[in-house]
C-alpha positions as CSV (number, residue, x, y, z in Angstrom):
1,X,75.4,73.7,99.1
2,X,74.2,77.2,99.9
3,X,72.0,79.4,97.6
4,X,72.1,82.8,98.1
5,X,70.0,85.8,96.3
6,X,71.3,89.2,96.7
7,X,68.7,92.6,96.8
8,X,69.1,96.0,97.4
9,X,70.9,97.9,95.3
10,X,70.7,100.6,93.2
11,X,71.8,104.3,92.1
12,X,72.1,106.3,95.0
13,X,74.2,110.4,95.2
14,X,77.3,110.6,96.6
15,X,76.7,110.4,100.5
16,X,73.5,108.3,100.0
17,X,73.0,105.2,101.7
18,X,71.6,101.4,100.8
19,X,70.7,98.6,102.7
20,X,71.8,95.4,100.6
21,X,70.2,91.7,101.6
22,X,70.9,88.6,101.3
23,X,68.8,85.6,101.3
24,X,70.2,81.9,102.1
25,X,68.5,78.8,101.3
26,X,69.6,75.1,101.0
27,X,72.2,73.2,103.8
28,X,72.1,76.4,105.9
29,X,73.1,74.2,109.4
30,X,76.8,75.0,108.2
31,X,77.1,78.3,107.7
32,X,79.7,80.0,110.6
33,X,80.7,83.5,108.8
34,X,78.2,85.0,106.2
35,X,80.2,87.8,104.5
36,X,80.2,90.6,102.2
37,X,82.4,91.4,98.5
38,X,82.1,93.6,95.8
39,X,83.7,93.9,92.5
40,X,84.1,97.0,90.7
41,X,85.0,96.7,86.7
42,X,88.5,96.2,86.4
43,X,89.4,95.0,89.6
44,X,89.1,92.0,91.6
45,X,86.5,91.1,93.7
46,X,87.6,92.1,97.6
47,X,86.1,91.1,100.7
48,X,83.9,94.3,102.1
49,X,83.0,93.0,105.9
50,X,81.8,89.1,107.1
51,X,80.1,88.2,110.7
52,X,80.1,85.4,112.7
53,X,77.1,83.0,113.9
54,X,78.0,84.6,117.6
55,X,77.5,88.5,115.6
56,X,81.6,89.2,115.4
57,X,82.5,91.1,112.4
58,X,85.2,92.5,110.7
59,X,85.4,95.3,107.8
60,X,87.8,96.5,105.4
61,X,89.3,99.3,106.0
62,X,87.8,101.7,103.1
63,X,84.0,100.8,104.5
64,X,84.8,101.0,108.5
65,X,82.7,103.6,110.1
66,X,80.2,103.7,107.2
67,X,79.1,100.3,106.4
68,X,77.7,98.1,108.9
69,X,77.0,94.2,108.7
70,X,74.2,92.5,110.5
71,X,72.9,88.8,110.4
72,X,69.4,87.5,111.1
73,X,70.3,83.7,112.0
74,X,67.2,82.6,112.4
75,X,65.5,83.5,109.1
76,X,68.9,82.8,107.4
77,X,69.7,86.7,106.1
78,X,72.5,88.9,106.1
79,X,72.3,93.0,105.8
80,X,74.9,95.3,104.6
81,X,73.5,99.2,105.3
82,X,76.1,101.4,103.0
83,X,76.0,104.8,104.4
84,X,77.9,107.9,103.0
85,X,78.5,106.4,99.8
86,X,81.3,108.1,98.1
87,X,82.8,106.8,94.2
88,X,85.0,104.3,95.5
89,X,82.3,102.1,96.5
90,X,80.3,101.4,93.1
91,X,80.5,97.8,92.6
92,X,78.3,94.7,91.7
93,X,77.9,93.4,96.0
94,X,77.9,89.8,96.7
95,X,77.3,88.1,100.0
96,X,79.1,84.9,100.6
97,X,79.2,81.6,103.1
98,X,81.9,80.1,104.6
99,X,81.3,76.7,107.2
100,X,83.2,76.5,110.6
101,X,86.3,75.0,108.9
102,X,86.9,77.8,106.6
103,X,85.1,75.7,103.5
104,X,83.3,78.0,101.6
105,X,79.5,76.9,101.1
106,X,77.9,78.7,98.4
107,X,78.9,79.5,94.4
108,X,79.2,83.1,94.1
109,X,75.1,84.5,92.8
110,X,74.1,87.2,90.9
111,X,75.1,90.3,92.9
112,X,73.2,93.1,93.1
113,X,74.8,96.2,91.6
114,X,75.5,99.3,93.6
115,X,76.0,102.5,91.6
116,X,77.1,106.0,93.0
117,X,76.4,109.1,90.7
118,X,75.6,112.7,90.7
């Protein structure tokens, strides 16, 4: 199984930005898609953007244009860089693995929480 350990987050103004990080350890060799979520209270946890081994990625439609995804394959980490944060985005951010097959890899972590206020 893959461990992951989220970072990054904090309070930030509306139209502040954050990078978030996430660290992977454990049977790694798997991993094809290494992807973002968030859960706000109340809600269910959504899927926020996700790259590929070969760097293709895909976003949800609320975060295209002002999040961006990036992977560092060989030391195992993925980014998420939230820019022009707004009050729809607060949420506790988890990263995610999923193997070539569509299996997911890792139990969902801690999260790191990501809070937008004036």
């Amino acid at each position: 199984q893959v461990q992951l350990v989220e970072s990054g987050g904090g309070l930030v103004q509306p139209g502040g930005s954050l990078r978030l990080s996430c660290a992977a350890s454990g049977t790694i060799h798997n991993i094809y898609v290494m992807a973002w979520y968030r859960q706000a209270p109340g809600k269910q946890r959504e899927l926020v953007a996700a790259i590929t081994s070969g760097g293709a990625s895909n976003y949800a439609d609320s975060v295209r244009g002002r999040f961006a995804i990036s992977r560092d394959t060989a030391r195992n980490l993925v980014f998420l860089q939230l820019n022009d944060l707004n009050p729809e985005d607060p949420a506790v951010y988890y990263c995610h693995t999923v193997g070539p097959f569509g299996t997911s890899l890792s139990a969902w972590g801690q999260g790191t929480q990501v809070t937008v206020s004036s």
